[in-house]
OpenMM code with the backbone's topology and positions (N, CA, C; nanometers):
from openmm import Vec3, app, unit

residues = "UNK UNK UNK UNK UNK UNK UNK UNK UNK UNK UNK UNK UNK UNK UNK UNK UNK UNK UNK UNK UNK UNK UNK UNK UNK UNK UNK UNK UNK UNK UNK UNK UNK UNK UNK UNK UNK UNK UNK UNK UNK UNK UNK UNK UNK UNK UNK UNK UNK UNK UNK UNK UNK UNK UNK UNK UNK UNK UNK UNK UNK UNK UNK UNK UNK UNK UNK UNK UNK UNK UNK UNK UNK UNK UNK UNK UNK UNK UNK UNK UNK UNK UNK UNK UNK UNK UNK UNK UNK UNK UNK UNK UNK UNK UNK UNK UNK UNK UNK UNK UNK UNK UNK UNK UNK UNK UNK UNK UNK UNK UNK UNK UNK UNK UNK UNK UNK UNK UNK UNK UNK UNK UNK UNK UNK UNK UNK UNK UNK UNK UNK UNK UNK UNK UNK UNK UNK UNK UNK UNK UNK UNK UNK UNK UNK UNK UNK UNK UNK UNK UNK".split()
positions = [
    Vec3(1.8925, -3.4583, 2.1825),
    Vec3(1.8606, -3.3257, 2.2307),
    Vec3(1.9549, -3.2866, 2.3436),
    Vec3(1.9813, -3.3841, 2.4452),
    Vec3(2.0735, -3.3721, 2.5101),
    Vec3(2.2007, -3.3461, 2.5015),
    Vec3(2.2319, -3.3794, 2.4168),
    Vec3(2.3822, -3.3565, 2.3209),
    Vec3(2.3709, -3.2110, 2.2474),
    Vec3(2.2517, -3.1752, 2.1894),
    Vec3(2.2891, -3.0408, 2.1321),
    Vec3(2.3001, -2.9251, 2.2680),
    Vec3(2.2417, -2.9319, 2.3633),
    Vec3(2.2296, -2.8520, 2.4917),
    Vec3(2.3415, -2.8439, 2.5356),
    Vec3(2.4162, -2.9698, 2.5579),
    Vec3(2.5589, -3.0102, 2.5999),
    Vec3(2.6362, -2.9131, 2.4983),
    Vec3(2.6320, -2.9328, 2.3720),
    Vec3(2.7332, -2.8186, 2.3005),
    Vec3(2.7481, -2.7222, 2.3539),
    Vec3(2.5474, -2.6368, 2.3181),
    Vec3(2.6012, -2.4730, 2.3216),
    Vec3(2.6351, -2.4289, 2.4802),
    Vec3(2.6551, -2.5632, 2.6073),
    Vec3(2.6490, -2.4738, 2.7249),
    Vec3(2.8131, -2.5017, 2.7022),
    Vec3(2.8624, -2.5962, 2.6383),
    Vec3(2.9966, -2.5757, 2.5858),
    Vec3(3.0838, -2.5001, 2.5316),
    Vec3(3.0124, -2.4254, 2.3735),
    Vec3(3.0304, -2.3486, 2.3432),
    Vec3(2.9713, -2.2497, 2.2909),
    Vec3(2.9645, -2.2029, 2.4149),
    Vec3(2.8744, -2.0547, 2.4023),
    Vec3(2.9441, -1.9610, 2.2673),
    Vec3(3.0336, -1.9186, 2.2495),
    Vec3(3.0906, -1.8437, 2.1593),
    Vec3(3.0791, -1.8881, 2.0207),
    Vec3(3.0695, -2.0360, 2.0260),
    Vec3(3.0806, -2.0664, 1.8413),
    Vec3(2.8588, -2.0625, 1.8572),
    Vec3(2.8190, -2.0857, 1.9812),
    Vec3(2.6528, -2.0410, 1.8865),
    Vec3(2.6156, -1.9207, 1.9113),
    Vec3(2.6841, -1.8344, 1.9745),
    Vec3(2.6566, -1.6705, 1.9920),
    Vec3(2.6803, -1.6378, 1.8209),
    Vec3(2.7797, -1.7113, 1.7937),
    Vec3(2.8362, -1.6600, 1.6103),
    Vec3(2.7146, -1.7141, 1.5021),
    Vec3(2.6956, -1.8119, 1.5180),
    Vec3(2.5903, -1.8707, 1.4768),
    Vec3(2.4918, -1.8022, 1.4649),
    Vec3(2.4159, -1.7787, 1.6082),
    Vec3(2.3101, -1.7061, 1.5647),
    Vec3(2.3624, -1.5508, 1.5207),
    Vec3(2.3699, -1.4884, 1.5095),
    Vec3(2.4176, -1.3791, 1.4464),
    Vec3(2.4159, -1.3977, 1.2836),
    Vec3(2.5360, -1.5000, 1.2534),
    Vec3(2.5259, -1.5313, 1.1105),
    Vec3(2.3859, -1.5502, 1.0902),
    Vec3(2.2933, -1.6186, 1.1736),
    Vec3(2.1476, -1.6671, 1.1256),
    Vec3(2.0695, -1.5199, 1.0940),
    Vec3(2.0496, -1.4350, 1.1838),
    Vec3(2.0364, -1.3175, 1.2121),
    Vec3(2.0471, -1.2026, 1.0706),
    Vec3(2.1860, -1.2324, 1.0569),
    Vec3(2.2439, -1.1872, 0.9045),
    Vec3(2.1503, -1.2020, 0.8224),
    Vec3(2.1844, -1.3436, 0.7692),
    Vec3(2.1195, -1.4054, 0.6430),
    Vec3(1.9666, -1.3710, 0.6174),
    Vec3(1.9018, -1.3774, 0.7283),
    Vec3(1.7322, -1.3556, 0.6674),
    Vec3(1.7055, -1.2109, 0.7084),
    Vec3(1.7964, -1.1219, 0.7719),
    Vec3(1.7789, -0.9916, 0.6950),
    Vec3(1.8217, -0.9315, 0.5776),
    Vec3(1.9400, -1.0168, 0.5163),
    Vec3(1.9662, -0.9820, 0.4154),
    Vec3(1.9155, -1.0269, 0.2872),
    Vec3(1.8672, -1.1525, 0.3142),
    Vec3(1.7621, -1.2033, 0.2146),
    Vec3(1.6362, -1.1436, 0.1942),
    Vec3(1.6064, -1.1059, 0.2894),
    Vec3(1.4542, -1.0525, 0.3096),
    Vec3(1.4808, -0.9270, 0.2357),
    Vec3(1.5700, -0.7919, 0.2416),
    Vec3(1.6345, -0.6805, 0.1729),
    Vec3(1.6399, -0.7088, 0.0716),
    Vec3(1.6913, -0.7924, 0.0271),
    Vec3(1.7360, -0.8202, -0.1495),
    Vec3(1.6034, -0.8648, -0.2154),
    Vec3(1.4944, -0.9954, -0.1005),
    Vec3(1.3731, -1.0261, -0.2479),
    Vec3(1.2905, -0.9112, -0.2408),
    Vec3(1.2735, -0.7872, -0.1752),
    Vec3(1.1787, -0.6933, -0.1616),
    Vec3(1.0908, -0.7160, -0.0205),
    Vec3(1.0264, -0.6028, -0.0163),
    Vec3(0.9665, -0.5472, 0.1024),
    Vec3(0.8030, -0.6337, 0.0624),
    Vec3(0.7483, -0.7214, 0.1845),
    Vec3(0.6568, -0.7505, 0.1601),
    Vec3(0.5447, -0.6740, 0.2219),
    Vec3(0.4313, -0.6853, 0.1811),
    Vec3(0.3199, -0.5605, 0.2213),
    Vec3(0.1834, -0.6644, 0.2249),
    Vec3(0.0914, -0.6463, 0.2907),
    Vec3(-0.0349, -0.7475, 0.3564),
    Vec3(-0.1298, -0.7351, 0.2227),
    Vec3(-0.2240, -0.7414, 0.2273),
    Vec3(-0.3279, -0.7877, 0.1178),
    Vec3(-0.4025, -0.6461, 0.1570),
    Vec3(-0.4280, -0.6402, 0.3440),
    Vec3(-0.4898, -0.4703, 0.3375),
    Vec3(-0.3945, -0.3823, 0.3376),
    Vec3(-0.2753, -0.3903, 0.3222),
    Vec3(-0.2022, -0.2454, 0.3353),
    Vec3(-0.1928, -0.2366, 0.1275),
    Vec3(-0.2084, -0.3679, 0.0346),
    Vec3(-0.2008, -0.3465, -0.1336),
    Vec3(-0.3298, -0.2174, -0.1516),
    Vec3(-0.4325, -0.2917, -0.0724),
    Vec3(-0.5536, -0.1843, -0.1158),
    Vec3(-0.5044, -0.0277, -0.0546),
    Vec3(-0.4684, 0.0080, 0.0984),
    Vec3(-0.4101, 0.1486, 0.1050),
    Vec3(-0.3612, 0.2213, -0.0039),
    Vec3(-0.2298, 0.1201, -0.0614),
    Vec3(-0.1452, 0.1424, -0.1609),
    Vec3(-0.1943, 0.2279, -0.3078),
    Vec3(-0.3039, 0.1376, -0.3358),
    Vec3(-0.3225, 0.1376, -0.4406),
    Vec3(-0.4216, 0.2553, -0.4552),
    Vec3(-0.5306, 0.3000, -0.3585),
    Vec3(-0.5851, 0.4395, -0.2793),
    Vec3(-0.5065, 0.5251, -0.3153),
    Vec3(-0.4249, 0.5358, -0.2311),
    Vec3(-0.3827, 0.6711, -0.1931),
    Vec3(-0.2424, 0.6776, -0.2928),
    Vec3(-0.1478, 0.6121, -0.3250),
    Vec3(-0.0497, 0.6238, -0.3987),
    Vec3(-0.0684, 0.5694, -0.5120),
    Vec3(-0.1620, 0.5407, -0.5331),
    Vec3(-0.1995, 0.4689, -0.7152),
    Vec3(-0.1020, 0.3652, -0.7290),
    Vec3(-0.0475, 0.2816, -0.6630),
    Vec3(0.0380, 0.1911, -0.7093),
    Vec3(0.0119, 0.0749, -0.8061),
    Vec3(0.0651, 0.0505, -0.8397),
    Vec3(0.0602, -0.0071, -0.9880),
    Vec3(0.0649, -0.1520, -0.9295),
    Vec3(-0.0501, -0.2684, -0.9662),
    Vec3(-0.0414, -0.4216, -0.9861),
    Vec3(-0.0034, -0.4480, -1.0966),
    Vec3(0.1316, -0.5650, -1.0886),
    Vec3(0.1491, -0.6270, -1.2075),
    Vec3(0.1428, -0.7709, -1.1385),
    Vec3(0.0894, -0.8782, -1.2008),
    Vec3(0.0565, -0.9966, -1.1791),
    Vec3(0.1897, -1.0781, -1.2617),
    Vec3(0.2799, -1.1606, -1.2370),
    Vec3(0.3515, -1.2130, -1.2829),
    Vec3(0.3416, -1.3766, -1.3456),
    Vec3(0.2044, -1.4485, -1.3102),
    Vec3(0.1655, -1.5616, -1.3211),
    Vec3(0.1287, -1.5525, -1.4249),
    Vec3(0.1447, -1.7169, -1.5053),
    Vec3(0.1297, -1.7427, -1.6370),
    Vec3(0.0039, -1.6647, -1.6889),
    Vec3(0.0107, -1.6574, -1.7812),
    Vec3(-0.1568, -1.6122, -1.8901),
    Vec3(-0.2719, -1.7150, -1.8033),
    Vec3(-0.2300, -1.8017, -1.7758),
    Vec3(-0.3686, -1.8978, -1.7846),
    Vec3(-0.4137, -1.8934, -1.6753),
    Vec3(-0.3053, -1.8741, -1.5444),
    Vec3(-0.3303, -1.8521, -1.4098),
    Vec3(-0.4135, -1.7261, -1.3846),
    Vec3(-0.3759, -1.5935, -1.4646),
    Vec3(-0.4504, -1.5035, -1.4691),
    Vec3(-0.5498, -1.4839, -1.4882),
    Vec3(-0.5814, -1.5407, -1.6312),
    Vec3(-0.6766, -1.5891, -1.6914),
    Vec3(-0.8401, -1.6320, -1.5587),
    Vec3(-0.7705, -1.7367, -1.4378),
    Vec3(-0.8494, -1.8136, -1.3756),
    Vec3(-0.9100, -1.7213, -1.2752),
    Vec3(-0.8415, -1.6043, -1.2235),
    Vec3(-0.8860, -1.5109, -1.1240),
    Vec3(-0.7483, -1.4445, -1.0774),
    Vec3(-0.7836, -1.3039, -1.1103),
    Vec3(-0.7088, -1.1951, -1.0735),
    Vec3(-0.7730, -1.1096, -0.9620),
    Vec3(-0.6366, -0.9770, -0.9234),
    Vec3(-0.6692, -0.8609, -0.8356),
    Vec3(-0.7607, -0.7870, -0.8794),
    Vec3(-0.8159, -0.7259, -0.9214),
    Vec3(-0.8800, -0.6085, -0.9750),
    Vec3(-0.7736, -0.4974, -0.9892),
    Vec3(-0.7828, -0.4446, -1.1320),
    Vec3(-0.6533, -0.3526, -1.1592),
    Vec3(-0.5361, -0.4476, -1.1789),
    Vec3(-0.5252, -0.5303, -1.1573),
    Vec3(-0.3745, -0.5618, -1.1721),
    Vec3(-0.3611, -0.5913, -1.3269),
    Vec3(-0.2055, -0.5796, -1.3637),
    Vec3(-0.2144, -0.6195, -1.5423),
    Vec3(-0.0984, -0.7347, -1.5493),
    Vec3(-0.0822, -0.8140, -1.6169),
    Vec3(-0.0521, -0.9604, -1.6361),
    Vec3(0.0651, -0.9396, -1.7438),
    Vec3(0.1784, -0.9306, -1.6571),
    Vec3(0.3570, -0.9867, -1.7411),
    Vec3(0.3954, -1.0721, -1.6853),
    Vec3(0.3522, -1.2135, -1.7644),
    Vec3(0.3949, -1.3195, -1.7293),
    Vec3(0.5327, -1.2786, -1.6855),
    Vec3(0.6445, -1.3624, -1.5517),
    Vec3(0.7546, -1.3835, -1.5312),
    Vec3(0.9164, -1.4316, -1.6619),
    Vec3(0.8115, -1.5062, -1.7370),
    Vec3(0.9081, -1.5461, -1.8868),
    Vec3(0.9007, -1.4193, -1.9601),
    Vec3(0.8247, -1.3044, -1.9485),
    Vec3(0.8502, -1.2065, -2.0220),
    Vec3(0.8943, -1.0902, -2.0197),
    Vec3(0.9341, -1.1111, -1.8708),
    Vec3(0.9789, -0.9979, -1.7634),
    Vec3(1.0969, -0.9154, -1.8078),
    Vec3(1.2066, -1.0215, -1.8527),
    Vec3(1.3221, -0.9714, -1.9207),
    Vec3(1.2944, -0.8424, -1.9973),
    Vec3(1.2494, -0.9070, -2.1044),
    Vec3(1.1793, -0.8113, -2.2156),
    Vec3(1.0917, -0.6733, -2.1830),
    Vec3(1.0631, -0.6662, -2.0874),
    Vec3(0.9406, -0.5541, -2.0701),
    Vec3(0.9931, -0.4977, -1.9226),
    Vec3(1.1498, -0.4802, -1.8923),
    Vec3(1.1665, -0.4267, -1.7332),
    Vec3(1.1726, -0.2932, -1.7941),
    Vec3(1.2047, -0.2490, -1.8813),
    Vec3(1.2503, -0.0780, -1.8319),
    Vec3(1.0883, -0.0187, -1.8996),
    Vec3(1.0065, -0.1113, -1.9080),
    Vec3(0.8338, -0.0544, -1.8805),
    Vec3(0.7945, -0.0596, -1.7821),
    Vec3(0.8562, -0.1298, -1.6768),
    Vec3(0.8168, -0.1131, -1.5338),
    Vec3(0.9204, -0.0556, -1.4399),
    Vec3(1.0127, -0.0067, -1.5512),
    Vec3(1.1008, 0.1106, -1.4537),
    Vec3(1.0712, 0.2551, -1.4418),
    Vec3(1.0369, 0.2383, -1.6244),
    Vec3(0.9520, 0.3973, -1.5920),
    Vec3(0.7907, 0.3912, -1.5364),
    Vec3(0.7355, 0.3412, -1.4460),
    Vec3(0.6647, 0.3382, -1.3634),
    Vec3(0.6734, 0.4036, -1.2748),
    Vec3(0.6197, 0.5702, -1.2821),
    Vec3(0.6502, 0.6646, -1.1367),
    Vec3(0.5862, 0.6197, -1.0118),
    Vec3(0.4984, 0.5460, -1.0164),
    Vec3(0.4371, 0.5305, -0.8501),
    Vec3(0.4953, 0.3950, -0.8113),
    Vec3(0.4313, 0.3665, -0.7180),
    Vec3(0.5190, 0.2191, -0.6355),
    Vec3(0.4180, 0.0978, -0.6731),
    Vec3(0.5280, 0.0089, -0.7467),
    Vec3(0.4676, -0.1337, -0.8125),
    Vec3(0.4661, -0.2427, -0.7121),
    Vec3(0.3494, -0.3330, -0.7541),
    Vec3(0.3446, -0.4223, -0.6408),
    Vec3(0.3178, -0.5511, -0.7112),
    Vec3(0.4431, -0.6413, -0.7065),
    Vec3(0.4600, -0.7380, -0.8230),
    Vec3(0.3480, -0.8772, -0.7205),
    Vec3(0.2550, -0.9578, -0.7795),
    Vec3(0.1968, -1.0430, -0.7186),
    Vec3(0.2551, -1.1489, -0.7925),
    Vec3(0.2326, -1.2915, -0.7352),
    Vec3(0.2624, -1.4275, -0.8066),
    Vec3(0.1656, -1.5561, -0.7325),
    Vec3(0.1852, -1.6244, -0.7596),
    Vec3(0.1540, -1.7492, -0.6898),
    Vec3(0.1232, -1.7706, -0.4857),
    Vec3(0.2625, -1.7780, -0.4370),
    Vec3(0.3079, -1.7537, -0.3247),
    Vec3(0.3613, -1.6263, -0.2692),
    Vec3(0.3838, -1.5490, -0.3301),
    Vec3(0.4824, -1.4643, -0.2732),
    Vec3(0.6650, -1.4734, -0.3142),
    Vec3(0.7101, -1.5690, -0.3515),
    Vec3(0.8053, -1.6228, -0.3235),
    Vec3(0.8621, -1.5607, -0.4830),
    Vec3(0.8536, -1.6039, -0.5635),
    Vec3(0.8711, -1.5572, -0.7476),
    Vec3(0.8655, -1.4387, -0.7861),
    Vec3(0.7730, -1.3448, -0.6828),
    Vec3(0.7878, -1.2190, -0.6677),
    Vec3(0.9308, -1.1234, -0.6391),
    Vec3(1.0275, -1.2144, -0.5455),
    Vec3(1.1558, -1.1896, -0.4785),
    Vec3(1.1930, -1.1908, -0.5950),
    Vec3(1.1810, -1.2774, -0.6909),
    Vec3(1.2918, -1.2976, -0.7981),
    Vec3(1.2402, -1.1806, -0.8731),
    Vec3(1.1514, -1.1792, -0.9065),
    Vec3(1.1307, -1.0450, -1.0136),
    Vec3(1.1798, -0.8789, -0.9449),
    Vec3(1.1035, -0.8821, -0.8167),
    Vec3(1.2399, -0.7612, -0.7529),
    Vec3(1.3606, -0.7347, -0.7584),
    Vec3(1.3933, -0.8452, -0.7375),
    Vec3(1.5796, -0.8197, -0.7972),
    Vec3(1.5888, -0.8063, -0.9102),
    Vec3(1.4982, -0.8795, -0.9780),
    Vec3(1.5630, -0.8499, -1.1681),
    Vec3(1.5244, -0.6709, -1.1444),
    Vec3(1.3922, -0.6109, -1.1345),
    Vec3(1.3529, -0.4767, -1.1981),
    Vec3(1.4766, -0.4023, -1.1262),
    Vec3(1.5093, -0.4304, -0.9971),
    Vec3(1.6128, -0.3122, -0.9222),
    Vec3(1.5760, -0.1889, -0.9139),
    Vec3(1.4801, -0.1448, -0.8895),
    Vec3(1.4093, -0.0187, -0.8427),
    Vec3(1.3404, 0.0108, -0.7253),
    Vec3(1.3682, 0.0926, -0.6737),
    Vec3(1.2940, 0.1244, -0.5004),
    Vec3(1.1789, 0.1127, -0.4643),
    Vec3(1.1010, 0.1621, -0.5250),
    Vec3(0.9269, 0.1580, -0.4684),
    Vec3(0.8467, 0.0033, -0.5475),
    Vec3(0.9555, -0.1140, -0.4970),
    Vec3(0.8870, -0.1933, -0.5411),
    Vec3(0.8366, -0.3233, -0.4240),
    Vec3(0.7333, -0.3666, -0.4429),
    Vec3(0.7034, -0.4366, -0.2936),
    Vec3(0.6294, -0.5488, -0.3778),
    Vec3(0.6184, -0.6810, -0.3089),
    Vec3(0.6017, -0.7636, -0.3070),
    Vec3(0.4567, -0.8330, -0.2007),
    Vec3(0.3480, -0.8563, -0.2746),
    Vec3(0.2343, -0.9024, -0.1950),
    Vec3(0.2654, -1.0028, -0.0581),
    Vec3(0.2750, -1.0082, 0.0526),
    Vec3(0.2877, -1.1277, 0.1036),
    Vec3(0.2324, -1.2646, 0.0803),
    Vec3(0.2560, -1.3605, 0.0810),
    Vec3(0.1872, -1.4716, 0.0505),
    Vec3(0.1077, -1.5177, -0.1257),
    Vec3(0.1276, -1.3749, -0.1755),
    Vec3(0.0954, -1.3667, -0.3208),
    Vec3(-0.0388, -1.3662, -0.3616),
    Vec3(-0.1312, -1.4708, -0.4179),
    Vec3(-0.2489, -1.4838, -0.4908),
    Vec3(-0.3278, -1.5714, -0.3992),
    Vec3(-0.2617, -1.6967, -0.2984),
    Vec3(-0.3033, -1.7584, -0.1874),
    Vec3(-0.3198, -1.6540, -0.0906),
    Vec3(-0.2392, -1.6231, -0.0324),
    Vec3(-0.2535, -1.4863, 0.0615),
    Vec3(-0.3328, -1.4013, 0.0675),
    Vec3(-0.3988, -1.3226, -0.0495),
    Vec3(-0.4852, -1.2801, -0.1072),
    Vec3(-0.5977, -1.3096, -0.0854),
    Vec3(-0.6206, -1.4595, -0.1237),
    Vec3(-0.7419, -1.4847, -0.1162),
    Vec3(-0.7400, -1.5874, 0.0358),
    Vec3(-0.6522, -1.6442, 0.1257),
    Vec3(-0.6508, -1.6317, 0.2605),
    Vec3(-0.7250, -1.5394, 0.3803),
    Vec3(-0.6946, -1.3748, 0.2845),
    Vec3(-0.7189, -1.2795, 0.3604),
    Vec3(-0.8544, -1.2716, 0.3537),
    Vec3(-0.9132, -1.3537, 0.2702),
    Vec3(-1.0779, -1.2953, 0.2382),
    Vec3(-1.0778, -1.2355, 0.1169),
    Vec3(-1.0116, -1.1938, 0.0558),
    Vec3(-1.0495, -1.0742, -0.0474),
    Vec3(-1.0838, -1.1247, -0.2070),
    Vec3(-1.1211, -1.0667, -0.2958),
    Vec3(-1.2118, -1.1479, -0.3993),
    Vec3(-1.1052, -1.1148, -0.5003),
    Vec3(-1.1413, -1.1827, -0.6216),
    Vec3(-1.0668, -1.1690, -0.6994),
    Vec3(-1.1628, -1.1566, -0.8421),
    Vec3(-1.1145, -1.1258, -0.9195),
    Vec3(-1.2109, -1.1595, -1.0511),
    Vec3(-1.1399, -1.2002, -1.1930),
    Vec3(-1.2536, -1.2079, -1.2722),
    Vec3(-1.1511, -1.2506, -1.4192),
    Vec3(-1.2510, -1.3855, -1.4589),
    Vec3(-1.2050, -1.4791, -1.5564),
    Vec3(-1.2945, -1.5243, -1.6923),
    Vec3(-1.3617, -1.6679, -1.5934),
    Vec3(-1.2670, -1.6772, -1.4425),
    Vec3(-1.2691, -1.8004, -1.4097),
    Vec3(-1.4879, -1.8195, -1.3664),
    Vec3(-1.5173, -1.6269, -1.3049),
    Vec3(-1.6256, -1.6098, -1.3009),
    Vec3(-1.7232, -1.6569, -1.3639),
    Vec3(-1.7388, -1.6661, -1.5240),
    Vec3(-1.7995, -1.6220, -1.6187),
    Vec3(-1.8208, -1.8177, -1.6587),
    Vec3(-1.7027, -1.8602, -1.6429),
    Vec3(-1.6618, -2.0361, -1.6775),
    Vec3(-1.7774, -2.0733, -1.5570),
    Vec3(-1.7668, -2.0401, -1.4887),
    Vec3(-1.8158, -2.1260, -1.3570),
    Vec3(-1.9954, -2.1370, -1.3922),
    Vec3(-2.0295, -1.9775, -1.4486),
    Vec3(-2.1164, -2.0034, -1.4276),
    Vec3(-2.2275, -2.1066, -1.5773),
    Vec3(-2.1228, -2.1370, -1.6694),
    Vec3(-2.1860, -2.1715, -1.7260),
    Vec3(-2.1468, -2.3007, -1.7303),
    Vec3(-2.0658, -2.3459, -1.6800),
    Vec3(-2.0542, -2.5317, -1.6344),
    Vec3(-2.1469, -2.5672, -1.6140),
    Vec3(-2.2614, -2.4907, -1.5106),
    Vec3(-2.3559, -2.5798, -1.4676),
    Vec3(-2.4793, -2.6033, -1.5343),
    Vec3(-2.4796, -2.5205, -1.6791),
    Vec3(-2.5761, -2.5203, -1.8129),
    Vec3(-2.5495, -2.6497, -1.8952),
    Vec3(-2.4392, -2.6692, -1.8560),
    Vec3(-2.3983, -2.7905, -2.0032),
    Vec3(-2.4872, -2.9887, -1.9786),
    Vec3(-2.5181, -2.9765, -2.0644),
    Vec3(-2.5586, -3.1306, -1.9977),
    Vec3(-2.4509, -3.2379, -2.0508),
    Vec3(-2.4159, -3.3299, -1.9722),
    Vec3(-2.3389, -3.4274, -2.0062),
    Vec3(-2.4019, -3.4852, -2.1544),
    Vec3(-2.3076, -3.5584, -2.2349),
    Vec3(-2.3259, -3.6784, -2.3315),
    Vec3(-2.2704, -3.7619, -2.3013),
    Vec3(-2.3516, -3.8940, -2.3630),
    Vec3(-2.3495, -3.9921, -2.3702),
    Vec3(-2.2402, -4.0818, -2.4614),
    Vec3(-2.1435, -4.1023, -2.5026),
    Vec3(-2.0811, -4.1472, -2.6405),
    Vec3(-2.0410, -4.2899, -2.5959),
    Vec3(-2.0468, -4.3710, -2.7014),
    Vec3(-2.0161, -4.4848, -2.6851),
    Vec3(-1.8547, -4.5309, -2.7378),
] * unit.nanometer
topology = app.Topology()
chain = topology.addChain("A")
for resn in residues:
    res = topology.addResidue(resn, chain)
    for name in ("N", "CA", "C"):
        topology.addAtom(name, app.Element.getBySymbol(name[0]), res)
């Protein structure tokens, strides 16, 4: 630790550059995967500008518990089905897993009013907020089944 302190009072100019380049990079990364938006500013969104949920997680993930409203293009099928979410007049709000897979699908669609959930489907449900879908319906009848016995 002592040694890195020793550098930058050394050279101030090569970590003034440094951070800057640092500076750079995660604004420009952050620009390119899309604009992320909170779990309460999706619901504003979806109020007042009708914005469109598309869920990008597999069928089965969906399947387990979704947004309410949101509609399910898996990421493997994204290719195939972008200029259905180009002609999308209001502002789309791609969800995934983390947050993170979402970036990638922003860059593929390349269209402006597109934002990205923070934190994704964890985040989501971090924030408190509910979700629904078949995982409901499973749960409640697990606890009807009686075990067997097989030898």
């Amino acid at each position: 630790m002592d040694r890195a302190l020793e550098f930058v009072g050394n050279h101030p100019f090569l970590f003034g550059i440094l951070a800057v380049l640092a500076i750079l990079f995660f604004t420009i990364e952050n620009k390119r995967s899309g604009r992320k938006i909170s779990p309460n500013t999706l619901g504003m969104m979806v109020n007042s500008q009708n914005a469109q949920l598309i869920d990008i997680r597999a069928k089965k993930k969906f399947e387990s518990g979704y947004i309410q409203g949101s509609r399910n293009i898996p990421f493997t099928d994204l290719k195939e089905r972008l200029e259905e979410i180009r002609a999308i007049e209001h502002p789309v709000i791609i969800i995934c897993d983390m947050g993170v897979q979402a970036g990638a699908a922003i860059q593929m669609i390349g269209k402006a009013e597109v934002y990205r959930l923070e934190g994704g489907i964890g985040g989501w449900q971090g924030a408190g907020m509910p979700l629904v879908g078949i995982k409901d319906a499973k749960s409640k009848t697990k606890g009807n089944t009686k075990p067997s016995l097989s030898k």
